[in-house]
C-alpha positions in Angstrom: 140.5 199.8 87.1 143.7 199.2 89.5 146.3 202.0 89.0 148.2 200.2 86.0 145.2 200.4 83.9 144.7 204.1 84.4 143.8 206.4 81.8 144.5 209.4 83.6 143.2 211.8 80.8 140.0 209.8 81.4 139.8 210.8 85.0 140.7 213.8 84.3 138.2 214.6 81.6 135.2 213.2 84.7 136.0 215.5 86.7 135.4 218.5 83.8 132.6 216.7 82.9 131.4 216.8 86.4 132.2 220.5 86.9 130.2 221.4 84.0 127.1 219.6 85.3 127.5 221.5 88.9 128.4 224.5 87.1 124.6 224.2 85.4 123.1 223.6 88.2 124.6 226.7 90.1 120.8 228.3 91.1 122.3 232.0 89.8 118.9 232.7 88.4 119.0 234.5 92.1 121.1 237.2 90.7 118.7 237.4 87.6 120.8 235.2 85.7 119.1 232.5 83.5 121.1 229.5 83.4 121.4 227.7 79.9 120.7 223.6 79.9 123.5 223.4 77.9 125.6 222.1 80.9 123.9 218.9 80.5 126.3 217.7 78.0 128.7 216.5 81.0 126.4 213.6 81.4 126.9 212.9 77.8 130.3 213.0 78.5 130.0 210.4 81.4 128.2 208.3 79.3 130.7 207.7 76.5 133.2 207.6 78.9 131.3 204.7 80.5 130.7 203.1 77.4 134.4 203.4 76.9 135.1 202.0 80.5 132.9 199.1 80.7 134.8 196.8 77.6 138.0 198.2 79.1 137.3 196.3 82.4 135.8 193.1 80.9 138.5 192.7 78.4 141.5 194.2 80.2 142.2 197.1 78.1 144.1 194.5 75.6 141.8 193.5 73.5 138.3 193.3 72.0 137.7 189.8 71.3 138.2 186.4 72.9 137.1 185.2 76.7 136.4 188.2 79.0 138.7 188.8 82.1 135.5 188.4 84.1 132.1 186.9 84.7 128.9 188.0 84.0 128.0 188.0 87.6 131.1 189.1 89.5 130.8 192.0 86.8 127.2 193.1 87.4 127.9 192.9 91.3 130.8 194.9 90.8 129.6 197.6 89.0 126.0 198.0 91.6 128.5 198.2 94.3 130.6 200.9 92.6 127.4 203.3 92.1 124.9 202.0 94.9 126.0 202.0 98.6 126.7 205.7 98.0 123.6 206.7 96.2 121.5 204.8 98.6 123.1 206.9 101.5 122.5 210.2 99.8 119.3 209.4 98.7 118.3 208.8 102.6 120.0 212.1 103.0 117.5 213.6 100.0 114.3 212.0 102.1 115.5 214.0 105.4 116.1 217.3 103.2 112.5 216.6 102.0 111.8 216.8 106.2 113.2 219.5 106.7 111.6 221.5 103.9 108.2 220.0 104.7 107.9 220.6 108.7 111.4 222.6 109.6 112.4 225.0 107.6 110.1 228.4 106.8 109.6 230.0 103.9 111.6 227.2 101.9 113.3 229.2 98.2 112.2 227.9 94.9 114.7 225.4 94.6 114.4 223.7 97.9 110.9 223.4 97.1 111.7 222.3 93.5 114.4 219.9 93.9 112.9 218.6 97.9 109.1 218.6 97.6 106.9 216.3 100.9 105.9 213.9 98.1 109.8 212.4 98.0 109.1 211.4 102.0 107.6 208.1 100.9 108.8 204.7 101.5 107.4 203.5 98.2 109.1 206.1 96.1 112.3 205.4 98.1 112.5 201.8 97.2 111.6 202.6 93.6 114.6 205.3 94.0 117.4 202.9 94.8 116.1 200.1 92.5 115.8 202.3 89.4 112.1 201.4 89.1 110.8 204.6 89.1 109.3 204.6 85.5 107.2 207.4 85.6 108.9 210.0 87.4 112.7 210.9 88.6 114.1 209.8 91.7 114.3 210.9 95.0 118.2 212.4 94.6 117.8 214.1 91.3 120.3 213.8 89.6 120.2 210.3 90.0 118.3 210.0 87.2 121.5 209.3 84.9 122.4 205.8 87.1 119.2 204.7 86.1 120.7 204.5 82.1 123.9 203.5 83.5 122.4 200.5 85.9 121.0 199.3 82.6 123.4 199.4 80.6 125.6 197.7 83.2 122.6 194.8 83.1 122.8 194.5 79.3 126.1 194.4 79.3 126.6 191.9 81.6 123.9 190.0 79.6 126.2 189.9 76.9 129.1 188.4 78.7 126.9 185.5 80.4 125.8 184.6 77.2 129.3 184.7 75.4 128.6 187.3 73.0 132.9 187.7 73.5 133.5 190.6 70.5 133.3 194.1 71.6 131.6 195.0 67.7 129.1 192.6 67.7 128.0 193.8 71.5 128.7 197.7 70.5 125.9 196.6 67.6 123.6 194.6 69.2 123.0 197.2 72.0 122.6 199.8 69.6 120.2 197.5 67.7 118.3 196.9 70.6 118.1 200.6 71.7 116.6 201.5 67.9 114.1 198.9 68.2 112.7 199.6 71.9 112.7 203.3 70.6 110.3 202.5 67.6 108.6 200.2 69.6 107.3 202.6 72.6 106.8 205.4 69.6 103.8 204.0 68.5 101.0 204.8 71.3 99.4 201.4 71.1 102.9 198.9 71.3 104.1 201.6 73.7 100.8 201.4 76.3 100.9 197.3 75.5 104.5 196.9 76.2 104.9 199.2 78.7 102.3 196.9 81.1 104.6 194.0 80.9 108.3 195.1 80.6 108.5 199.0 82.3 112.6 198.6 81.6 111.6 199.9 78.2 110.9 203.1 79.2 114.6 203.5 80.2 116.5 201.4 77.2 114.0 203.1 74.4 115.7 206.6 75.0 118.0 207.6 72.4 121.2 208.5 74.8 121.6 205.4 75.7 123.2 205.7 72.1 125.9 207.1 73.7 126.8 203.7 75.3 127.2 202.0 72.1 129.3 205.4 70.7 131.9 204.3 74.1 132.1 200.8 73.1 132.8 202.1 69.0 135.7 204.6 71.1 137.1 201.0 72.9 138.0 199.7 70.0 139.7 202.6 68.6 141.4 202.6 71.6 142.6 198.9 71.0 143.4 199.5 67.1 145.7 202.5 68.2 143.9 204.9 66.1 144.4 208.1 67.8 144.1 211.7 66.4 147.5 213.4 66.4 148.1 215.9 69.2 148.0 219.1 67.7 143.9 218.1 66.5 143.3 216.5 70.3 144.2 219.9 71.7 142.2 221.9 69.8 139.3 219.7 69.8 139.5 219.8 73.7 140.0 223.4 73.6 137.5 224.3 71.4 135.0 221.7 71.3 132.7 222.6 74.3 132.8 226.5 72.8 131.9 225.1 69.7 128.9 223.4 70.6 127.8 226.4 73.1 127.5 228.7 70.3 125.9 226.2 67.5 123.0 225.5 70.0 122.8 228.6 71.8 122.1 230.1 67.9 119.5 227.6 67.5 121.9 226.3 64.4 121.7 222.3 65.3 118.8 222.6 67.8 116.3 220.7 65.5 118.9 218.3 64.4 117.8 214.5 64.9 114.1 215.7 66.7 114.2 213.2 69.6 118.0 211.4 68.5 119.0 215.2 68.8 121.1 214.5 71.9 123.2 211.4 70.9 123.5 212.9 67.5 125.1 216.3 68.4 125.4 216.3 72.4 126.8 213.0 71.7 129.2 213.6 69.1 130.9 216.7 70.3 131.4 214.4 73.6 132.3 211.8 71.3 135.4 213.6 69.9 136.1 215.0 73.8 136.8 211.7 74.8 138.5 210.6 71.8 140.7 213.9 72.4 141.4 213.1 75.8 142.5 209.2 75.3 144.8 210.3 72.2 147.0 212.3 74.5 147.1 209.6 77.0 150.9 209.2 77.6 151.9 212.6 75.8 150.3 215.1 78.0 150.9 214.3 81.7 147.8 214.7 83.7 148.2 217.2 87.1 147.8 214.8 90.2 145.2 216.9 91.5 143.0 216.9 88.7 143.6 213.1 88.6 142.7 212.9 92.4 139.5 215.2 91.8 138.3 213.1 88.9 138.8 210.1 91.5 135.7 211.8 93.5 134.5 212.8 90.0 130.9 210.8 91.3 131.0 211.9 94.8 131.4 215.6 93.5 127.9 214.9 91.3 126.2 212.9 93.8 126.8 216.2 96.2 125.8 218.6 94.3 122.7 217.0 93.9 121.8 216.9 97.5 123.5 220.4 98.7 122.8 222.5 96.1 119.5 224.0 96.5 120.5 224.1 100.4 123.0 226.5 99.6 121.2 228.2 97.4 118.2 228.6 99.8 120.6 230.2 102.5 122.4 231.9 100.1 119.0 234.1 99.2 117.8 234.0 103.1 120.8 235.5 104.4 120.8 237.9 101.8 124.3 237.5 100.7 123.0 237.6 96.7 122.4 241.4 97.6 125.7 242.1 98.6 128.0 239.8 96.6 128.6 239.4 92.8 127.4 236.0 91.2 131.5 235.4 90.7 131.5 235.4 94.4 129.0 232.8 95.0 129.9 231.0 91.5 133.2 230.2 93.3 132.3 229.4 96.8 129.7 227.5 95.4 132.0 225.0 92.7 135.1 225.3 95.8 132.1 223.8 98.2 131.2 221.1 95.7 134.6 219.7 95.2 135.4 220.2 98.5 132.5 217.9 99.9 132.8 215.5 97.2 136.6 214.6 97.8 136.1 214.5 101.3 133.1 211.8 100.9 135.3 210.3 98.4 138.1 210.0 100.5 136.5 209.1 104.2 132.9 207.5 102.9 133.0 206.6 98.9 136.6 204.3 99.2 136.0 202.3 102.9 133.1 201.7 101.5 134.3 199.9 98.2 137.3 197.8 100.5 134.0 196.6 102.2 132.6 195.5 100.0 135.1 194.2 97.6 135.8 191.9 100.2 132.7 190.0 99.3 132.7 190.5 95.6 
């Protein structure tokens, strides 16, 4: 989106949502501290959000009907570009780490060895990495794992533009339709195995977040109807929402809600109503410039993390410094190093990159 289509809640609220995923990645079971999962719900976050953002830039943010503002192709090129040329970089980074902790580094810490084990130094794997073919396994860069649902939602998407499907419902229904029916599909041992063989993408579009893609689109066109919540219910949905949600699963109170949809259904909706928060006090809450600028490098700062973290940690441990410091200590080091190297590869790296190659596409 160029700066007149803006929603700078929106940016605002990636950045959180990206803060909350480094934040559960942190490695402060060093100081004896067991970190909950529960921090995964920022990459539910970024999924609405994208499900929100993808209609916005096909239709222009005016409407929800009618001939899209772009092709199918120019809009499946555009969207690679924006997530690819980054994450193949890092992910060459990733292989070098897996080097180092292979044949240079001694004594490697539990999460170098976790996150950058010598079976990620493979061509093979690499390739699979970067094409989001690897079916079986995660990829190289770990958290990459999340651009593999977004890649393909990006292809269905784009699917639906090349063959003129032009209303925002019927493609927020059809995807969701499609998601259901690749999920029943591969839950039955003997369709799964069969189909599997002949069409791996199933593996991916079977999994019940990509839900979460279809709840974006359902948020788009709210978003063009004008139905908004009123302020005083947006702030204390964003205030209280994430709280919320911490205590009903940490208590095990929704836990076994939904079995496998569990995620979309409750991970999903609390994000679902985060977003919807955010977007209603578009225009009535003005956003801080930093926070705008930080949610800029919102993908940067969760690429990074993914690649520097367990360094960090593994120096952190070596040089002792969990001994002598307090886990607020290296809790804010830790989150000031992780936006600091994401806006910087935002700013120098992540944007020359996308003039590049926006001259081409």
């Amino acid at each position: 989106m160029n700066n007149k289509q803006t929603i700078y809640n929106i940016q605002v609220l990636r950045f959180f949502a990206a803060l909350i995923v480094v934040i559960a990645h942190s490695e402060i079971v060093m100081y004896g501290i067991r970190m909950s999962t529960l921090g995964g719900v920022g990459v539910d976050i970024f999924f609405i959000i994208s499900g929100f953002i993808m209609p916005f830039i096909a239709y222009g943010g005016k409407k929800a009907d009618g001939p899209f503002n772009i092709t199918a192709t120019k809009f499946f090129l555009r969207r690679v570009a924006r997530i690819l040329p980054l994450y193949i970089l890092l992910t060459v980074c990733a292989v070098y780490v897996a080097y180092l902790v292979s044949y240079q580094i001694t004594a490697p810490a539990r999460p170098l060895l976790f996150w950058f084990p010598s079976e990620k130094i493979d061509l093979i794997y690499f390739f699979r990495s970067i094409t989001f073919t690897h079916w079986d396994k995660g990829p190289i860069l770990g958290v990459g794992w999340t651009l593999q649902f977004e890649f393909f939602f990006y292809a269905i998407f784009s699917i639906f533009i090349a063959i003129g499907v032009s209303k925002i419902e019927k493609i927020e229904i059809a995807f969701a339709t499609i998601v259901i029916i690749c999920n029943v599909i591969v839950s039955n041992d003997f369709s799964a195995n069969i189909v599997k063989s002949y069409f791996p993408p199933i593996e991916v579009i079977s999994q019940p977040v990509m839900i979460e893609f279809a709840l974006g689109m359902f948020m788009y066109r709210l978003y063009i109807s004008k139905i908004f919540l009123n302020a005083k219910t947006a702030t204390v949905i964003l205030v209280c929402a994430l709280p919320l949600f911490y205590i009903l699963e940490k208590n095990l109170i929704t836990t076994h809600v939904g079995d496998l949809w569990h995620r979309p259904l409750i991970w999903g909706a609390f994000s679902f109503y985060i977003v919807w928060a955010a977007i209603s006090l578009e225009g009535k809450v003005k956003a801080p410039g930093i926070l705008v600028y930080f949610g800029n490098a919102s993908y940067c700062i969760y690429l990074m993390h993914g690649l520097f973290t367990a360094l960090l940690a593994h120096w952190w441990e070596k040089l002792g410094l969990h001994q002598h410091t307090n886990v607020s200590v290296y809790l804010a080091f830790y989150i000031s190093f992780s936006i600091t190297s994401g806006c910087l590869v935002h700013s120098f790296i992540e944007k020359k990159l996308a003039i590049a190659i926006r001259r081409f596409i």
